[in-house]
Chimera marker file (.cmm) of the C-alpha trace (Angstrom):
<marker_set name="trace">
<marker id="1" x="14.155" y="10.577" z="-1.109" r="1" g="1" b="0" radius="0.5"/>
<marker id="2" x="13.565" y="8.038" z="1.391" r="1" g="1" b="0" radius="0.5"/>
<marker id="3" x="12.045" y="8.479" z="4.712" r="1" g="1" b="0" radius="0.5"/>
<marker id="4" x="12.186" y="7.169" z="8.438" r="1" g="1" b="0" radius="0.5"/>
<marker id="5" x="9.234" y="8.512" z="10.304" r="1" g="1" b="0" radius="0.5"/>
<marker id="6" x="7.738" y="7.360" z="13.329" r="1" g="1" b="0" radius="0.5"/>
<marker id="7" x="3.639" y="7.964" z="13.800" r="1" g="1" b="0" radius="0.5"/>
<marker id="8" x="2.330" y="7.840" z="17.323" r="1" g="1" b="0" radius="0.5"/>
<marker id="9" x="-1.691" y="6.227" z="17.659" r="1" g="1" b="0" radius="0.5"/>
<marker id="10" x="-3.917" y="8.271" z="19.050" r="1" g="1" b="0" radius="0.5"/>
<marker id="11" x="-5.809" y="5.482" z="20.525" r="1" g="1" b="0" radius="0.5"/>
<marker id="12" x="-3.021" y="3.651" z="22.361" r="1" g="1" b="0" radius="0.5"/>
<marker id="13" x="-0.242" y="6.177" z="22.583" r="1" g="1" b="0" radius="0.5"/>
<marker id="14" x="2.272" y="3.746" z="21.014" r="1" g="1" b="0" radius="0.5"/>
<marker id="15" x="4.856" y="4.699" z="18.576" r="1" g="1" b="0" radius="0.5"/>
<marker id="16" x="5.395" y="2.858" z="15.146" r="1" g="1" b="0" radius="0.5"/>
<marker id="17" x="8.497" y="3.280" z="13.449" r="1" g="1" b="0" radius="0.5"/>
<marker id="18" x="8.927" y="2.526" z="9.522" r="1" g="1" b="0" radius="0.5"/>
<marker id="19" x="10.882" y="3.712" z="6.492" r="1" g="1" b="0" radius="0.5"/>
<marker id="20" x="9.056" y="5.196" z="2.884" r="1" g="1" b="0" radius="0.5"/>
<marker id="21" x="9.902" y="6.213" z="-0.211" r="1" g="1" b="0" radius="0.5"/>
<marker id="22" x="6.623" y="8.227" z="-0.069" r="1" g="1" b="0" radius="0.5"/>
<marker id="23" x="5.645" y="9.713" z="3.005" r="1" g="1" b="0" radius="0.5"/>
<marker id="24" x="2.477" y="10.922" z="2.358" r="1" g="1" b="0" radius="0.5"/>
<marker id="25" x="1.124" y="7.917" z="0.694" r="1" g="1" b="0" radius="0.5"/>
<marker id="26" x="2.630" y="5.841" z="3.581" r="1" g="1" b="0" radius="0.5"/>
<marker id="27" x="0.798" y="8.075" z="6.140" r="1" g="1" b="0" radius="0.5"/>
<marker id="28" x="-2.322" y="7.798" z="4.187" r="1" g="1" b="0" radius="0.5"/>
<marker id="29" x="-2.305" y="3.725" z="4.271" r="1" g="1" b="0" radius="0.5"/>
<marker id="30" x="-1.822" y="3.795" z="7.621" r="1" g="1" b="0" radius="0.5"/>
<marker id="31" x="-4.297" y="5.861" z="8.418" r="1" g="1" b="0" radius="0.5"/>
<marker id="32" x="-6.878" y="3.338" z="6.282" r="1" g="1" b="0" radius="0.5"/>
<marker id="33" x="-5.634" y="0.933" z="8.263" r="1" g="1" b="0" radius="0.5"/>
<marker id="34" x="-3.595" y="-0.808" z="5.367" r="1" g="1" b="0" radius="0.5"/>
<marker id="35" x="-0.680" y="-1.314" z="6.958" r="1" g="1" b="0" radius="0.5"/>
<marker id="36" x="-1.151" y="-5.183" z="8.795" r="1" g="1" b="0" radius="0.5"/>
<marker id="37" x="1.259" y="-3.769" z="12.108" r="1" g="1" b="0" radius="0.5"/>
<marker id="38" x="-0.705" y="-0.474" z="12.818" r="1" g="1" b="0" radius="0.5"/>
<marker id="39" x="-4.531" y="-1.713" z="11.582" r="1" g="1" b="0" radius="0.5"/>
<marker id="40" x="-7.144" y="-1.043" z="13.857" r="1" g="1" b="0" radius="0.5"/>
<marker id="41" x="-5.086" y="1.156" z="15.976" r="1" g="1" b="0" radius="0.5"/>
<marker id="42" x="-5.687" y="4.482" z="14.171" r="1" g="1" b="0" radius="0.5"/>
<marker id="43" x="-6.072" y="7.778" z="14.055" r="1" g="1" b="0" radius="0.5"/>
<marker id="44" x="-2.341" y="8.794" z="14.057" r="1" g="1" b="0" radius="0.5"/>
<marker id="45" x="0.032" y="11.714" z="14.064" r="1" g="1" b="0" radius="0.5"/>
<marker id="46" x="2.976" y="11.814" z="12.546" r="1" g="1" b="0" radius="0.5"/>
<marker id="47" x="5.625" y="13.219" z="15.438" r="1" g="1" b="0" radius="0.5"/>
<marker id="48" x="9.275" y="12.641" z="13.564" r="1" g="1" b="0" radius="0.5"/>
<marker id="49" x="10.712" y="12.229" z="10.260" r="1" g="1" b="0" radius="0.5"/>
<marker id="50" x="14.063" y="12.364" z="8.806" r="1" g="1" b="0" radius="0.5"/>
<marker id="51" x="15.387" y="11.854" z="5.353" r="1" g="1" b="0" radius="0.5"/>
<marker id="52" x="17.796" y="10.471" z="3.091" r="1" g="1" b="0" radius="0.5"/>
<marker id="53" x="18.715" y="9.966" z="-0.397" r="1" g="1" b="0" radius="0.5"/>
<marker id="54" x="19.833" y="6.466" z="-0.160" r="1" g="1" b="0" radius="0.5"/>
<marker id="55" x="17.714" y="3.552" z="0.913" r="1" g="1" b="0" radius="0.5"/>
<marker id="56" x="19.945" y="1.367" z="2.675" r="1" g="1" b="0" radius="0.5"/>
<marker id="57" x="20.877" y="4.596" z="5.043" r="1" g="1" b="0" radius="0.5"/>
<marker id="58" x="17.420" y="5.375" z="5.530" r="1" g="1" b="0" radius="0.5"/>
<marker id="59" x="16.849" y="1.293" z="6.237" r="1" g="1" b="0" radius="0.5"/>
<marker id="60" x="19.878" y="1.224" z="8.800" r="1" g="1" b="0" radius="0.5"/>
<marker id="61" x="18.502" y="4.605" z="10.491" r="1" g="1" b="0" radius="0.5"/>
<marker id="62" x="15.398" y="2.864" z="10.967" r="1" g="1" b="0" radius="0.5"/>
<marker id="63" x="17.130" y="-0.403" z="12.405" r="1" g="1" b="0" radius="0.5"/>
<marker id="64" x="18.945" y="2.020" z="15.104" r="1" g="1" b="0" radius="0.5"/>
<marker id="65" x="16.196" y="3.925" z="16.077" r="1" g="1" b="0" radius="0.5"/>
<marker id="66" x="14.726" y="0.710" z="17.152" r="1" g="1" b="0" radius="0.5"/>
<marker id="67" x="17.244" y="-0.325" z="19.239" r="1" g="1" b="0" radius="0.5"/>
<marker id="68" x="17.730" y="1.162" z="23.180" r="1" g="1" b="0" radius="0.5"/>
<marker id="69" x="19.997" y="4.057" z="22.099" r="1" g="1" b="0" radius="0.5"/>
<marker id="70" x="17.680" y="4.459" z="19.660" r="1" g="1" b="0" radius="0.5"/>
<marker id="71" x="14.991" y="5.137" z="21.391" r="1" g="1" b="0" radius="0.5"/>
<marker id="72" x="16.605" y="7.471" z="24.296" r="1" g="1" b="0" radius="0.5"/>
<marker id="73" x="17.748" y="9.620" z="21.036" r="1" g="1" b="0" radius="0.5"/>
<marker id="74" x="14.230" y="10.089" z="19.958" r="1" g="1" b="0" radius="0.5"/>
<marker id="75" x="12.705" y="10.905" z="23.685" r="1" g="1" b="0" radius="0.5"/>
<marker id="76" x="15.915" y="13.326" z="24.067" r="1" g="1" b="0" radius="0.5"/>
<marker id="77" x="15.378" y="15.029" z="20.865" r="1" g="1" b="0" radius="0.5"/>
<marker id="78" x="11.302" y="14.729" z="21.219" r="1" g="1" b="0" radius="0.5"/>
<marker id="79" x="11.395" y="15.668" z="24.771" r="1" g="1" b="0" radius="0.5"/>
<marker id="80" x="9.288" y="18.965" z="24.326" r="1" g="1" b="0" radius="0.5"/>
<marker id="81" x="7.141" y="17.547" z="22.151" r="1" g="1" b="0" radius="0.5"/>
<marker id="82" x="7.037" y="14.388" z="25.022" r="1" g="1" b="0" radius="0.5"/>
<marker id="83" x="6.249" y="16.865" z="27.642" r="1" g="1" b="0" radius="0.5"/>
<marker id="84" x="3.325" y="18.921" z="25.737" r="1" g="1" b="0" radius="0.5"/>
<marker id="85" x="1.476" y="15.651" z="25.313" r="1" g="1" b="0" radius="0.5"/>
<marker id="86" x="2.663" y="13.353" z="28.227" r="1" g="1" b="0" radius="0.5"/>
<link id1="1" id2="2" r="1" g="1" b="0" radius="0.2"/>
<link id1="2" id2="3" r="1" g="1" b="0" radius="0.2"/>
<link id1="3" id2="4" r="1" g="1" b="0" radius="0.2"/>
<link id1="4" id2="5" r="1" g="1" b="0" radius="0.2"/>
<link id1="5" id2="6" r="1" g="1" b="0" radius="0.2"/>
<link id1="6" id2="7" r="1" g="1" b="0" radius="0.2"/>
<link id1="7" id2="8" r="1" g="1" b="0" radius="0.2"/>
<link id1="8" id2="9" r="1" g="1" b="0" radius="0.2"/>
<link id1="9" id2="10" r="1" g="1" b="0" radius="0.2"/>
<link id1="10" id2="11" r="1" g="1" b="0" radius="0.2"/>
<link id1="11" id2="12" r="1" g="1" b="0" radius="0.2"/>
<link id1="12" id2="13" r="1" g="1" b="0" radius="0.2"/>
<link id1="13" id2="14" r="1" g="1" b="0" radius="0.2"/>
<link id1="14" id2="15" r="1" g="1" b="0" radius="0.2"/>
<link id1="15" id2="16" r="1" g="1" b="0" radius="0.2"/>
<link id1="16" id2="17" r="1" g="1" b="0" radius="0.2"/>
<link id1="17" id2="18" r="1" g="1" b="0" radius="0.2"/>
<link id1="18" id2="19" r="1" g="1" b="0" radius="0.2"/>
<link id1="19" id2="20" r="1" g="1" b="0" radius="0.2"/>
<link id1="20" id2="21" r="1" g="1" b="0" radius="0.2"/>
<link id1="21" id2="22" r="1" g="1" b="0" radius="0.2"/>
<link id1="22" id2="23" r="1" g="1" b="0" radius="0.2"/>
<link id1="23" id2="24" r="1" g="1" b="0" radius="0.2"/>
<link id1="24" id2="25" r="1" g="1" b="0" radius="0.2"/>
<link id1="25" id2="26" r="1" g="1" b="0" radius="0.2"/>
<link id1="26" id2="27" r="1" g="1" b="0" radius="0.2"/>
<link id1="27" id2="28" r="1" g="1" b="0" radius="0.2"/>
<link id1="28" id2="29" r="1" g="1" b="0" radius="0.2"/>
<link id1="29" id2="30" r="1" g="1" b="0" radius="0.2"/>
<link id1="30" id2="31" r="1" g="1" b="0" radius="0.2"/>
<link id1="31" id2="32" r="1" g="1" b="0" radius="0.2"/>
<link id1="32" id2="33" r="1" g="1" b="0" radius="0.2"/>
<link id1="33" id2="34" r="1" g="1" b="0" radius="0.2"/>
<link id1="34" id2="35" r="1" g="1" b="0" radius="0.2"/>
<link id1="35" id2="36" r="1" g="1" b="0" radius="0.2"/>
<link id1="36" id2="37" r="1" g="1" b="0" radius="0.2"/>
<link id1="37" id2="38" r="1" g="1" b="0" radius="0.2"/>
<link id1="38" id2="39" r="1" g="1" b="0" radius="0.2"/>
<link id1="39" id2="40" r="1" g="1" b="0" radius="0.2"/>
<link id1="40" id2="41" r="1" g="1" b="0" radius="0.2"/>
<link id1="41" id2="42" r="1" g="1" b="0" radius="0.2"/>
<link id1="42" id2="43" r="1" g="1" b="0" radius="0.2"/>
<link id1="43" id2="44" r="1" g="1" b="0" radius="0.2"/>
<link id1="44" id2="45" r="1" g="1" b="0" radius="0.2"/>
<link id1="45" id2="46" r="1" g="1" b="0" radius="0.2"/>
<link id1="46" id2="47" r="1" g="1" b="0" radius="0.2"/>
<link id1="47" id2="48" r="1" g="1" b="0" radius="0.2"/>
<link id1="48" id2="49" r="1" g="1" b="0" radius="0.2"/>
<link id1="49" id2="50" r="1" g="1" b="0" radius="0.2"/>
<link id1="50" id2="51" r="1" g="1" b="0" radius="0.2"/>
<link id1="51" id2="52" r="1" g="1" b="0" radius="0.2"/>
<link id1="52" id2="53" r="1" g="1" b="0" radius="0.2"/>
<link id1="53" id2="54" r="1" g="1" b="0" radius="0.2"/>
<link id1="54" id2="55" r="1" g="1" b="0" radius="0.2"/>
<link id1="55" id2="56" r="1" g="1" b="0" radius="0.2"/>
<link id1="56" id2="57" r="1" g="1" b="0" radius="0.2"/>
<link id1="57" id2="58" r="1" g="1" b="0" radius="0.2"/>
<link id1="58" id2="59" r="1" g="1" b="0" radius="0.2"/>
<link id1="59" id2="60" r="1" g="1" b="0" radius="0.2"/>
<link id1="60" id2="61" r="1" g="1" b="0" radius="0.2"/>
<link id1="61" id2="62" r="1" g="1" b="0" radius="0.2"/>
<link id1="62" id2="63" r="1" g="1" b="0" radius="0.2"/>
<link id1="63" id2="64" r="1" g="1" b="0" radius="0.2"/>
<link id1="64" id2="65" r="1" g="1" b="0" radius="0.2"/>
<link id1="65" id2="66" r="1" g="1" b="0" radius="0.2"/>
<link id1="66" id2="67" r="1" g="1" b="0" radius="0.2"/>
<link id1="67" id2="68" r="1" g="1" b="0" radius="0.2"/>
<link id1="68" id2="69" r="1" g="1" b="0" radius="0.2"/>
<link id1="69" id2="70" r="1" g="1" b="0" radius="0.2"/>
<link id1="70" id2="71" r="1" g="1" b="0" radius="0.2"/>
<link id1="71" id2="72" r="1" g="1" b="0" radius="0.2"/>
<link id1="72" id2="73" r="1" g="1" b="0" radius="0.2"/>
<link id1="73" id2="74" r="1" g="1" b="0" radius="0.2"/>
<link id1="74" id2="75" r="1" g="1" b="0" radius="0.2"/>
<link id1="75" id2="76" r="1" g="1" b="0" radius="0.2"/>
<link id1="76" id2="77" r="1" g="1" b="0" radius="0.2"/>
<link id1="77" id2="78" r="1" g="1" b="0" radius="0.2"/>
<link id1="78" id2="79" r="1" g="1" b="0" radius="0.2"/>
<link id1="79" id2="80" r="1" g="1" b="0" radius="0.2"/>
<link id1="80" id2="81" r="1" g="1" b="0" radius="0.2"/>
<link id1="81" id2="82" r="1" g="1" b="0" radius="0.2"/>
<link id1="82" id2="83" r="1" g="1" b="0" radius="0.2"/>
<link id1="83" id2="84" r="1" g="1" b="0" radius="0.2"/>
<link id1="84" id2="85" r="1" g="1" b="0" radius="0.2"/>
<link id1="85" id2="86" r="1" g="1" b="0" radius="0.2"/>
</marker_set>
């Protein structure tokens, strides 16, 4: 399986978006601050994750949820989770 997630910091409040093939492993290096784009901006949560058996569809679900539309899909389908901690 392969894995778009998105982790949120709880330092800054900023979202990071990424695709695994291990999602715990991937949580845990981000969380050592291993990963170059989210060091030194730990602890995290991880708020969303979907997955897929194929690589390239978890890649190009990745790439959209990055864009605009991408992003209104997440607050829309996050919005109670938004609301709890906003």
């Amino acid at each position: 399986m392969y894995y778009v997630y998105i982790i949120r910091s709880l330092a800054d409040n900023k979202w990071y978006t990424g695709t695994t093939g291990n999602l715990r492993k991937r949580f845990k290096e981000h969380e050592q601050s291993k990963v170059v784009s989210t060091k030194n901006r730990g602890p995290f949560e991880l708020i969303y994750y979907e997955a897929s058996k194929n690589k390239d569809d978890a890649l190009d679900r990745e790439r959209y949820l990055k864009t605009g539309m991408g992003k209104r899909y997440l607050k829309n389908r996050l919005k109670r989770f938004l609301s709890l901690t906003g």
